[in-house]
N, C-alpha and C positions, 0 to 999 in steps of 0.2 A: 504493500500500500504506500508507504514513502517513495517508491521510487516513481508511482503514479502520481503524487504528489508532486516529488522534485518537477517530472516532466512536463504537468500541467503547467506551474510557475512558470518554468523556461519557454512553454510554448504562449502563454499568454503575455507575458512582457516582451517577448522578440515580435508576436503578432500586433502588436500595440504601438513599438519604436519600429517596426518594419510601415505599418502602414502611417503614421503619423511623417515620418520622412520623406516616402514616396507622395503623399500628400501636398508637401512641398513643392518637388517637383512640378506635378498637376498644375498647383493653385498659379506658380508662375508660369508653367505653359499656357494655360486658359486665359490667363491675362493679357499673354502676347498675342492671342490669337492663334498659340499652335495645336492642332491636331493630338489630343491623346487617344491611341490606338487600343490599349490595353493598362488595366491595374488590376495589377495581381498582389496580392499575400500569398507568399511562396512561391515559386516558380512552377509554372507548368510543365515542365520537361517530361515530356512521355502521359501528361495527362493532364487532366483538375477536377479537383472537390467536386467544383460548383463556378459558376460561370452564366454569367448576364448581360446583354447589350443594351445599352442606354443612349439614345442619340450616336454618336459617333464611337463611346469605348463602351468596351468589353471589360467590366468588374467580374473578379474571380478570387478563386483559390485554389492554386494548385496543389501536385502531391508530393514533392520535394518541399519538406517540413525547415526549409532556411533561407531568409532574405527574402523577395521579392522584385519587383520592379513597375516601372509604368515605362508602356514603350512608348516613346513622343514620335511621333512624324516626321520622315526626313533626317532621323536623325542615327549616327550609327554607333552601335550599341550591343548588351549582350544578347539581344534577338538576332544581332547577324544579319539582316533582313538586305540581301545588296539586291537583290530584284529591283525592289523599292529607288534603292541608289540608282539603277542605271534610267531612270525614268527623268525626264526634265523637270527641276525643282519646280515647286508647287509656292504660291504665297501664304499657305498656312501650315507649312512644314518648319523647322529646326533651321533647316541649313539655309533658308530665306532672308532671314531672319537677322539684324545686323549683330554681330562679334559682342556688345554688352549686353543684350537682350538674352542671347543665349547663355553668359556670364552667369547671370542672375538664376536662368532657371535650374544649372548646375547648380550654383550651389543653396537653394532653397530648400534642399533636402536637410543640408547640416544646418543651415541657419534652424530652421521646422526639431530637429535633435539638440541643438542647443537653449532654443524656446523652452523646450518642455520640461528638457532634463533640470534648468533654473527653476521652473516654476514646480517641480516634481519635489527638489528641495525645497523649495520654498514653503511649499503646502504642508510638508511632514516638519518641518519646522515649527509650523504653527498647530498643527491634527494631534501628532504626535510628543516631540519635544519639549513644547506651549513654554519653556523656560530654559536657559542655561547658568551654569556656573561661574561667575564672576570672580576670573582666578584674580585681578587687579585690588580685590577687596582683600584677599586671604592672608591674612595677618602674620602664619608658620610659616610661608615660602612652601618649596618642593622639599619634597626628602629626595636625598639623592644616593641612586643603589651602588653596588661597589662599579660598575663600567662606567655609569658618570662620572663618579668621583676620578677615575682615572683620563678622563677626557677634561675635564675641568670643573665641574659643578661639585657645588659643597651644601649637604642641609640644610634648609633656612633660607635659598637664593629666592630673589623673586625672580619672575619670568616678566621681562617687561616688552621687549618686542624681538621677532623674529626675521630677518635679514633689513632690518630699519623698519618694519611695521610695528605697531602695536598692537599687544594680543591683550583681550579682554576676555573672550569666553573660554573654557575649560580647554572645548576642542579646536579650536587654535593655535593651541598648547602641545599636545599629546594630536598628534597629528603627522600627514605622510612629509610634511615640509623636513621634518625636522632627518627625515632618514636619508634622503639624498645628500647630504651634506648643505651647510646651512651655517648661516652669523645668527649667535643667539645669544642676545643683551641683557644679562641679571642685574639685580640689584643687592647687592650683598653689604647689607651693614651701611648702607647710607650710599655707597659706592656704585658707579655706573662699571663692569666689568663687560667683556665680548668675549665670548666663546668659541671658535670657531670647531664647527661637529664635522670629522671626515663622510666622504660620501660614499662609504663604504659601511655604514653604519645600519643601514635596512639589512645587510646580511648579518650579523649582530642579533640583530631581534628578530629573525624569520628561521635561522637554524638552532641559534642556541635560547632561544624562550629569552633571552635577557631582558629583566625589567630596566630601564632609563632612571626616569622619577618618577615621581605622582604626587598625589595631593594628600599622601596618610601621614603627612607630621603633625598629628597632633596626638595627645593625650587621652588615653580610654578605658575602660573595663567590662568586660566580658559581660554581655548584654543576655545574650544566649549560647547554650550548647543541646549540636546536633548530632554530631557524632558518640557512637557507644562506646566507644576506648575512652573518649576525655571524659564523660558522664560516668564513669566505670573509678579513673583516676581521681574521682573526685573535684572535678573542676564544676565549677556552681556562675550563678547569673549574682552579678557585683564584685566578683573576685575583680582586684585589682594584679593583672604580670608586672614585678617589677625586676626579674630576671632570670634565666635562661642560660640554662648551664654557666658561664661563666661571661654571659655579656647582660649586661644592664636594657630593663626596655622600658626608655622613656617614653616613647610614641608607636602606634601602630606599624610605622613603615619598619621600624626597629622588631619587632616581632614577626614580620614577614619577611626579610633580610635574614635573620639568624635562623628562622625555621629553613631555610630554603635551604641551606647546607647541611641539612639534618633530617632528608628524607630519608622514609623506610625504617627511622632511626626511633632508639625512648629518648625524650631529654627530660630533663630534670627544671620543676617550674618552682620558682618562687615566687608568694602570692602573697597578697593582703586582704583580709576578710575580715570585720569587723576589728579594725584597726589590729590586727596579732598578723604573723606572718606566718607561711604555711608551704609546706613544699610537696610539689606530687611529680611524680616519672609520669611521662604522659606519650604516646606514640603519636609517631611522625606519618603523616601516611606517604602514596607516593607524589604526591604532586605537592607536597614540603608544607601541609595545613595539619591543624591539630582539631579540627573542629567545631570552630564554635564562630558566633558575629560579635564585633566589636556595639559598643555603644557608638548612637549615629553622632555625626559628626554635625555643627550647621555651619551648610555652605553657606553661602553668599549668593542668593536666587534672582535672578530678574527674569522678569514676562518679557515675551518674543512678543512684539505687535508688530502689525502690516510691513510697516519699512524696514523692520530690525531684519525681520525673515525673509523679506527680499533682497536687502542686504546682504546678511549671509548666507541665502541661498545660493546666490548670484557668486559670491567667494568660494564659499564649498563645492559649487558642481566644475570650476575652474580650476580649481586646486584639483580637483579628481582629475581633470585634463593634464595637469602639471605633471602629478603621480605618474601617468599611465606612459606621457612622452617620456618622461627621466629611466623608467624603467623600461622602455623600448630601448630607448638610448644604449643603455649596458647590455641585451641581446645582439645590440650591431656593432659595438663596440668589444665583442668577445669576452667583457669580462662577466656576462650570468649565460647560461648555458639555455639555448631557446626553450628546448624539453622541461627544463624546471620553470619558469615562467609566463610560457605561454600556457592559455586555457579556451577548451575549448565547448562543447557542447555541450556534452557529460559534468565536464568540472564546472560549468558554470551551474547547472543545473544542482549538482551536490551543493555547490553555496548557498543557493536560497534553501535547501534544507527540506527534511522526511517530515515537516510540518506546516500550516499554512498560518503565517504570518504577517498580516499584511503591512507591519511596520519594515519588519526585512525587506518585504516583499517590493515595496517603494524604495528601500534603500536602495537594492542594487537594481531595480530597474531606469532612476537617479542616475546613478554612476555607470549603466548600459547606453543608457541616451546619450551622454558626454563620450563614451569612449565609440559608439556608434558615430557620432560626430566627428571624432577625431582620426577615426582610421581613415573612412570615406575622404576626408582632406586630404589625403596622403597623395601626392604626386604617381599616384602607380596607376597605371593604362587598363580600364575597366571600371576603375573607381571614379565616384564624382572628382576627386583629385588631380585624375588624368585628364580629363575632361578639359577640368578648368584652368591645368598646363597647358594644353596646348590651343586653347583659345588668347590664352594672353600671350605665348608666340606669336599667333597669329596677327593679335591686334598690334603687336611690337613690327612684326613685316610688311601689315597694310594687303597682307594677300592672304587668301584661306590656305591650308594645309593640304595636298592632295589627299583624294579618298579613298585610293589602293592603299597608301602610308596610313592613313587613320584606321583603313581595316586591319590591318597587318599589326599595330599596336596593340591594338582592341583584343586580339587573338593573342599574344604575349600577358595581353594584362588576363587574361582570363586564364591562362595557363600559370601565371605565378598563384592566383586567389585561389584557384582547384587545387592546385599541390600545397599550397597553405591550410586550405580546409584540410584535406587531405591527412595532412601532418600534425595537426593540432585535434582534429578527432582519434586519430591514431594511438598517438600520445595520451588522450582521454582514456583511450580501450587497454595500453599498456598500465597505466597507474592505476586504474580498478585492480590489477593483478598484481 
């Protein structure tokens, strides 16, 4: 049942950014006056779902369960269509059509992907979110774990801005900025200090679990216990930890540091309970927790309204674009291995998860839209990217591109995006094993 779950999620958020894109498209063909032949969800190749003619197109669905398209007129494309080509241009075709006008309709797709995926955040912003954390308020600074502390942060920094911005909510903070390598300006002790994080630092936190910082420096006592080892060792709701085997624990992040070296392990708790102190062996389990929740802590809350959430909507789904180039970047640059990396139908589908959540479920379909945006830009021949390469050649020569050459690209770009699917579904089928 989960994995009919996974694949409904995948199939409903790809059929949602597939047709919202191509939409795009459309809206700017029908504007110019050009001819839409065909809109499809999913590709027809060898068939379709379902299929409708309305005026001039033909609305469908094909049986090829990825991507879609709208075929425009005159125009050449992954329909292939040169019959069409060899026929004398038509005044409501593609190629009629002056060099800006067909600019625009290219890229109306990604503009129509990055519309939505802004306003996708924007809305779970405000739906879900309704608030964030005001790390500019918080009085402890960060705790900082032992890889910080070696890179240059010390407990108690504030986090004031991140390559010359300033950060004011939580995730701004704890964020993909900060893994590419990044200037990050504390305030320590009255002190303006700069950081500088290598950008080597998302392999850090993606192989070895390594915590950075967080916001647990403060002061607490054991609110509740869940686990039957610690409830067993006698640990109780109001125990005060103030040490652990041989390190002192002033603060929460201090009893999640010292536990984490003492997985699988007993340690030895020293406690305060009605002001007497008290010691119990307690096991570690393996993921370096003993059990139980801290007393809450109060953040520092503000409400998201209209402009705040379009605001950082508008940040967040851009930064996801920032992410996804940076880590493109070290795929082509040899230094991350494409197979670990890339993802592809399967593995996208496991993200959204054996559950239906539709806070997830916005999340990564948010961050689908932006990255759906950002491939299609890509300069490669098949893609809106190539597209609108070789239209602004074009308009740089003052003469159109020949049509045997635009075929003849058109067939490369589609032979790199097949062996790309290809290899990244593959790799999906390899990693289930």
């Amino acid at each position: 049942m989960s994995g009919l779950i996974m694949a409904a999620q995948l199939l409903l958020a790809l059929s949602f950014l597939v047709f919202v894109h191509e939409l795009g498209h459309f809206i700017a063909a029908r504007a110019f006056g050009i001819k839409v032949e065909k809109f499809f969800i999913f590709f027809d190749w060898g068939g379709k779902i379902y299929s409708k003619k309305i005026g001039d197109t033909e609305y469908g669905i094909g049986i090829f369960p990825l991507g879609g398209y709208v075929k425009i007129a005159g125009m050449i494309d992954e329909s292939m269509d040169k019959e069409q080509m060899k026929k004398p241009p038509q005044p409501w075709e593609f190629r009629s059509k002056p060099a800006w006008q067909r600019l625009i309709v290219m890229v109306a797709g990604v503009v129509m992907n990055v519309i939505v995926g802004v306003l996708i955040f924007t809305l779970s912003h405000l739906n879900y979110s309704e608030a964030y954390v005001d790390v500019s308020q918080i009085d402890e600074g960060i705790y900082a774990y032992e890889y910080a502390e070696q890179i240059g942060f010390q407990t108690g920094d504030k986090i004031v801005a991140i390559d010359g911005k300033d950060v004011v909510r939580l995730n701004d903070v704890i964020s993909t900025r900060l893994y590419f390598g990044s200037n990050v300006t504390v305030n320590r002790n009255g002190n303006l200090i700069d950081i500088v994080l290598p950008d080597t630092l998302y392999s850090h936190v993606a192989k070895d679990g390594g915590l950075l910082f967080d916001y647990t420096n403060f002061p607490f006592k054991v609110d509740s216990v869940f686990a039957e080892s610690a409830k067993k060792a006698g640990l109780q709701k109001g125990d005060e930890i103030i040490r652990l085997n041989d390190a002192e624990i002033a603060s929460f992040g201090d009893i999640v540091s010292v536990l984490s070296k003492y997985k699988d392990d007993t340690v030895e708790l020293e406690i305060m309970r009605n002001h007497a102190s008290k010691t119990l062996n307690v096991l570690v389990d393996s993921t370096g927790k003993i059990g139980f929740a801290p007393t809450q802590h109060a953040y520092p809350i503000v409400d998201y309204t209209f402009f705040t959430a379009m605001k950082y909507g508008w940040k967040d789904a851009f930064e996801s674009i920032r992410a996804n180039a940076k880590g493109l970047g070290k795929v082509f640059s040899g230094k991350e291995k494409a197979r670990d990396s890339l993802q592809g139908p399967i593995g996208i589908a496991k993200i959204f998860g054996g559950t239906w959540n539709w806070v997830r479920f916005w999340s990564i379909t948010g961050l689908l839209s932006m990255v759906l945006a950002f491939v299609n830009i890509l300069p490669i021949p098949a893609l809106d990217g190539g597209h609108v390469l070789f239209t602004l050649i074009e308009m740089v020569l003052g003469r159109k591109l020949p049509d045997k050459f635009m075929e003849t690209v058109q067939i490369i770009g589609l032979v790199i995006v097949m062996g790309l699917m290809v290899f990244v579904i593959g790799n999906d089928i390899i990693n289930l094993f």
